[in-house]
C-alpha atoms as a printed R data frame, in Angstrom:
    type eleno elety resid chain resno       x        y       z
1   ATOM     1    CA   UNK     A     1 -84.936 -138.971  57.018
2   ATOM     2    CA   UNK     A     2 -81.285 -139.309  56.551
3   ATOM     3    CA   UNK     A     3 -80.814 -136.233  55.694
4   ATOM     4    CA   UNK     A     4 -82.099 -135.008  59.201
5   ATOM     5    CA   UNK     A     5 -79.809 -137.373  61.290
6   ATOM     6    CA   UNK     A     6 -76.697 -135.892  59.207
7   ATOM     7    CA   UNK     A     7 -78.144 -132.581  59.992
8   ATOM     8    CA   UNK     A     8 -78.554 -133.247  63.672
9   ATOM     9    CA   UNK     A     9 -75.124 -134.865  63.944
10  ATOM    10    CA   UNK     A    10 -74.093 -131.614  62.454
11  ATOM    11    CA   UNK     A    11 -75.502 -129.478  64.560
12  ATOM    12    CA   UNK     A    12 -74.360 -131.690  67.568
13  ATOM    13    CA   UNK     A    13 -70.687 -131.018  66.575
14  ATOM    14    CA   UNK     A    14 -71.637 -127.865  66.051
15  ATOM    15    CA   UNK     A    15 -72.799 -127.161  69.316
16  ATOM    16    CA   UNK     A    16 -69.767 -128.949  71.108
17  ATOM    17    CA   UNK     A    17 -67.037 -126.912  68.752
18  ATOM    18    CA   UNK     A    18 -68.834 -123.984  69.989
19  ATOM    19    CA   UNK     A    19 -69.357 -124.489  73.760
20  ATOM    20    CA   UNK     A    20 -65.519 -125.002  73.513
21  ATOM    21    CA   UNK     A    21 -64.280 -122.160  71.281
22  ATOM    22    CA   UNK     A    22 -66.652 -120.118  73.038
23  ATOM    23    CA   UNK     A    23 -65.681 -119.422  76.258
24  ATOM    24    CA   UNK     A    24 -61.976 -119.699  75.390
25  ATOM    25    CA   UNK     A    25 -62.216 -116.667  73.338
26  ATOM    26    CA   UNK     A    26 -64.093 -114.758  75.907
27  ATOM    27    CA   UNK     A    27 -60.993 -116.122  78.289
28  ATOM    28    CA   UNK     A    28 -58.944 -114.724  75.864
29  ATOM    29    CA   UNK     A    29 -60.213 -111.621  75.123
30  ATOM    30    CA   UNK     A    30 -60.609 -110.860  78.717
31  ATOM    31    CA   UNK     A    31 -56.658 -111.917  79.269
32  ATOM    32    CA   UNK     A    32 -55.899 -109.252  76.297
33  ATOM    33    CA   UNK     A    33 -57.842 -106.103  77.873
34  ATOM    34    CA   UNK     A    34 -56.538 -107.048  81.250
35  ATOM    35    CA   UNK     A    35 -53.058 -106.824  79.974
36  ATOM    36    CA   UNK     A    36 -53.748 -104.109  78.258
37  ATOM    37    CA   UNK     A    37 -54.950 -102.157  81.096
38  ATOM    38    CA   UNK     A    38 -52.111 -102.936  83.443
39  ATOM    39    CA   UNK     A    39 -49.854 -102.262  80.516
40  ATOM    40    CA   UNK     A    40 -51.034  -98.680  80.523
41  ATOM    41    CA   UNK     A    41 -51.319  -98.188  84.029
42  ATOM    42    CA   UNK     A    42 -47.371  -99.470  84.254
43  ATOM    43    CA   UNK     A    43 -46.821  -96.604  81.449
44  ATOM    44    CA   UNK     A    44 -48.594  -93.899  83.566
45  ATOM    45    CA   UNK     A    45 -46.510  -94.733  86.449
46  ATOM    46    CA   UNK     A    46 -43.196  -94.520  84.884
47  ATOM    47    CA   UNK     A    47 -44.143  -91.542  83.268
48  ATOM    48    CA   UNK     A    48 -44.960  -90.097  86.091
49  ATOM    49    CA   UNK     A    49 -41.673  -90.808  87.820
50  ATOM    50    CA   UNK     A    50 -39.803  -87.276  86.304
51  ATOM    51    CA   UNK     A    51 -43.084  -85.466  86.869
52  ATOM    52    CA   UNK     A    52 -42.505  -82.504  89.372
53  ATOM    53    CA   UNK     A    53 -44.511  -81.112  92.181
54  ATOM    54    CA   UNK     A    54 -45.584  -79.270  93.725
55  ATOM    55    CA   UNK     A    55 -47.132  -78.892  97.599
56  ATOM    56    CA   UNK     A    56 -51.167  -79.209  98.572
57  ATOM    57    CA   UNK     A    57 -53.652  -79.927 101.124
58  ATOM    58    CA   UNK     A    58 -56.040  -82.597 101.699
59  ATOM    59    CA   UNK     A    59 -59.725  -81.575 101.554
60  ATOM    60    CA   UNK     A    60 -61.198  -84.893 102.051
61  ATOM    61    CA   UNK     A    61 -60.153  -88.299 102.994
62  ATOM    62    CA   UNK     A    62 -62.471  -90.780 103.554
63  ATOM    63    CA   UNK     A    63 -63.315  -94.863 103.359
64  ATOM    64    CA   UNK     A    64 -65.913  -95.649 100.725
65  ATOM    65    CA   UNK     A    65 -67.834  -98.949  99.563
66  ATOM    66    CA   UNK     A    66 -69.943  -99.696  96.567
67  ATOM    67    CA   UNK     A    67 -72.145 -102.139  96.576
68  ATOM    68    CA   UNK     A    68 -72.051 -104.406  93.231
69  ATOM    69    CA   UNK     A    69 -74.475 -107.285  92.785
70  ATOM    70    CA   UNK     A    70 -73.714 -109.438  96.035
71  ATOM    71    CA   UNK     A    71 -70.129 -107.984  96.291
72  ATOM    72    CA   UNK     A    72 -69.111 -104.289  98.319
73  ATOM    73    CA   UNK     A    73 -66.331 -102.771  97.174
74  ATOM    74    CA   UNK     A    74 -64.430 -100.768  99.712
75  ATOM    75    CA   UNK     A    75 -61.694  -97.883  98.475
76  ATOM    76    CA   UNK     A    76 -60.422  -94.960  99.830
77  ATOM    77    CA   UNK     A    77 -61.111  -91.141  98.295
78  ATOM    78    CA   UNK     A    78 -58.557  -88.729  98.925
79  ATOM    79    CA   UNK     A    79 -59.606  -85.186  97.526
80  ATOM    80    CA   UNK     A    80 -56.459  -82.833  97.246
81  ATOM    81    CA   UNK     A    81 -56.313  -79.573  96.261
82  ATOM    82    CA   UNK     A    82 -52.938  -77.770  94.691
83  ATOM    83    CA   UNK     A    83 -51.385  -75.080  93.176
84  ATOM    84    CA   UNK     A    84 -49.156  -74.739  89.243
85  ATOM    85    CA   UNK     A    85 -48.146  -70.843  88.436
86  ATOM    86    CA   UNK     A    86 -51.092  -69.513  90.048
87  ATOM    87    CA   UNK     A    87 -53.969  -72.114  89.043
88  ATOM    88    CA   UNK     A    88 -55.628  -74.256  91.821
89  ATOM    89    CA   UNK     A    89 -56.228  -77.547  91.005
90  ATOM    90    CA   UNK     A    90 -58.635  -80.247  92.989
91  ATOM    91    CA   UNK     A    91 -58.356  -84.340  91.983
92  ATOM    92    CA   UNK     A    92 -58.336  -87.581  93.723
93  ATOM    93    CA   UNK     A    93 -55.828  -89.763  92.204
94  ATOM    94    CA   UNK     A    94 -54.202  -91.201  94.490
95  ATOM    95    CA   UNK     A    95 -51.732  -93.309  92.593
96  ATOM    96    CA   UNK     A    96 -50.392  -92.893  89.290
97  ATOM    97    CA   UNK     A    97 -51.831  -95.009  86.801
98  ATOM    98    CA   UNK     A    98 -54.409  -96.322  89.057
99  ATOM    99    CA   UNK     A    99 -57.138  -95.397  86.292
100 ATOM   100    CA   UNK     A   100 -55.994  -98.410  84.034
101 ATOM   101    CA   UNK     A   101 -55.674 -101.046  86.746
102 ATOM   102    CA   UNK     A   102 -55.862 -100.758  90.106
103 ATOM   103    CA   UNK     A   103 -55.872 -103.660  92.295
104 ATOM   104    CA   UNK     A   104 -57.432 -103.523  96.081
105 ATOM   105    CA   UNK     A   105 -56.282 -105.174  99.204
106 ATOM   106    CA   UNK     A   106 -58.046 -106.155 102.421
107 ATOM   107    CA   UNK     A   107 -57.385 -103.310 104.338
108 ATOM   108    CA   UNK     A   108 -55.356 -100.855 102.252
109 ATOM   109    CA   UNK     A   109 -58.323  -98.289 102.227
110 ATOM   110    CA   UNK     A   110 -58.357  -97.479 105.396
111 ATOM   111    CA   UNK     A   111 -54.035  -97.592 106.071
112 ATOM   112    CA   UNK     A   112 -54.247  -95.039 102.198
113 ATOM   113    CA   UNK     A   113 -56.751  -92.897 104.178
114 ATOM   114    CA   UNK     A   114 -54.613  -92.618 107.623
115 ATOM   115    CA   UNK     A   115 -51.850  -91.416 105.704
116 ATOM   116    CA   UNK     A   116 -53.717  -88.535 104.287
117 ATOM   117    CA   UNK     A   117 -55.692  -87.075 107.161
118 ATOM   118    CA   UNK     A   118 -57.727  -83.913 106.145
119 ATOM   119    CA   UNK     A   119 -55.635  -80.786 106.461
120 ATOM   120    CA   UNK     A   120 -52.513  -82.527 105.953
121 ATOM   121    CA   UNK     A   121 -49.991  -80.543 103.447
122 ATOM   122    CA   UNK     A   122 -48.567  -83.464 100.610
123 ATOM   123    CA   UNK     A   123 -46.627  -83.499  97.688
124 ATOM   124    CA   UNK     A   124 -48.698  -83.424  94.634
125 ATOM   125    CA   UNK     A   125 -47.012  -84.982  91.223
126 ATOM   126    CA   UNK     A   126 -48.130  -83.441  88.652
127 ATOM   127    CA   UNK     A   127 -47.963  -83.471  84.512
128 ATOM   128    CA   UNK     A   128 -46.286  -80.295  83.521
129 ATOM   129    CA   UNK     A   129 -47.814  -80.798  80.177
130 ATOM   130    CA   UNK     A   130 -51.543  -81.301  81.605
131 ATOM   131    CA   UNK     A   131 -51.172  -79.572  85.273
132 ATOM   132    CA   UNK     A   132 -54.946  -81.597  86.116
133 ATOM   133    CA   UNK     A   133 -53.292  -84.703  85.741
134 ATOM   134    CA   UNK     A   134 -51.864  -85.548  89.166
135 ATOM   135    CA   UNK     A   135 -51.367  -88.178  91.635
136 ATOM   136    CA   UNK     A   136 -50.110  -88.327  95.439
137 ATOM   137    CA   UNK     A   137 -48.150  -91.230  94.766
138 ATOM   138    CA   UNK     A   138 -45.728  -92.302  91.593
């Protein structure tokens, strides 16, 4: 019988240690690949910054929302289309770096979508190395 109280006592610290440790790993872990992300996202944008470019026109430019559990998630699409030595290109990224980390504001969508009404000619940033890779915005 004693034998089964030291094992439950065990198990009881155990359990405690582990709803502890846990959770501050997952904490953890999550605080790494978050800083990760914004790390390269930071690394995209300043690489972007000599990046030339090159002028375009907006094919599409619109408010969107995703629903997500309880939660909607509302973003803007901006579809561009644009021109390196005689190759059309089409993408949406609107900011450089934005595929790492992108944080959202309350109203941004729609203010990112006024600025790039459809028609409009922009200047599109692109890689030289990768012409595909572009962005409206460095």
């Amino acid at each position: 019988m004693e034998l089964f109280g030291i094992l439950g006592g065990l198990l009881g610290i155990f359990g405690a240690i582990c709803a502890t440790v846990v959770p501050l790993i997952v904490l953890v872990g999550l605080g790494i690949f978050l800083y990760r992300r914004s790390q390269q996202g930071k690394l995209a944008k300043d690489t972007a910054q000599s990046w030339p470019g090159a002028m375009g026109t907006v094919l599409m430019s619109s408010v969107q929302s995703k629903h997500t559990g309880r939660s909607i998630s509302i973003y803007p699409v901006v579809v561009y289309q644009y021109e390196v030595n005689g190759k059309t290109y089409q993408s949406q990224t609107i900011k450089a770096g934005e595929q790492f980390f992108n944080v959202r504001v309350m109203g941004q969508a729609q203010e990112t979508v006024n600025r790039y009404p459809i028609g409009a000619q922009v200047m599109v940033y692109y890689n030289p190395a990768d012409p595909q890779e572009s962005a409206l915005e460095r």
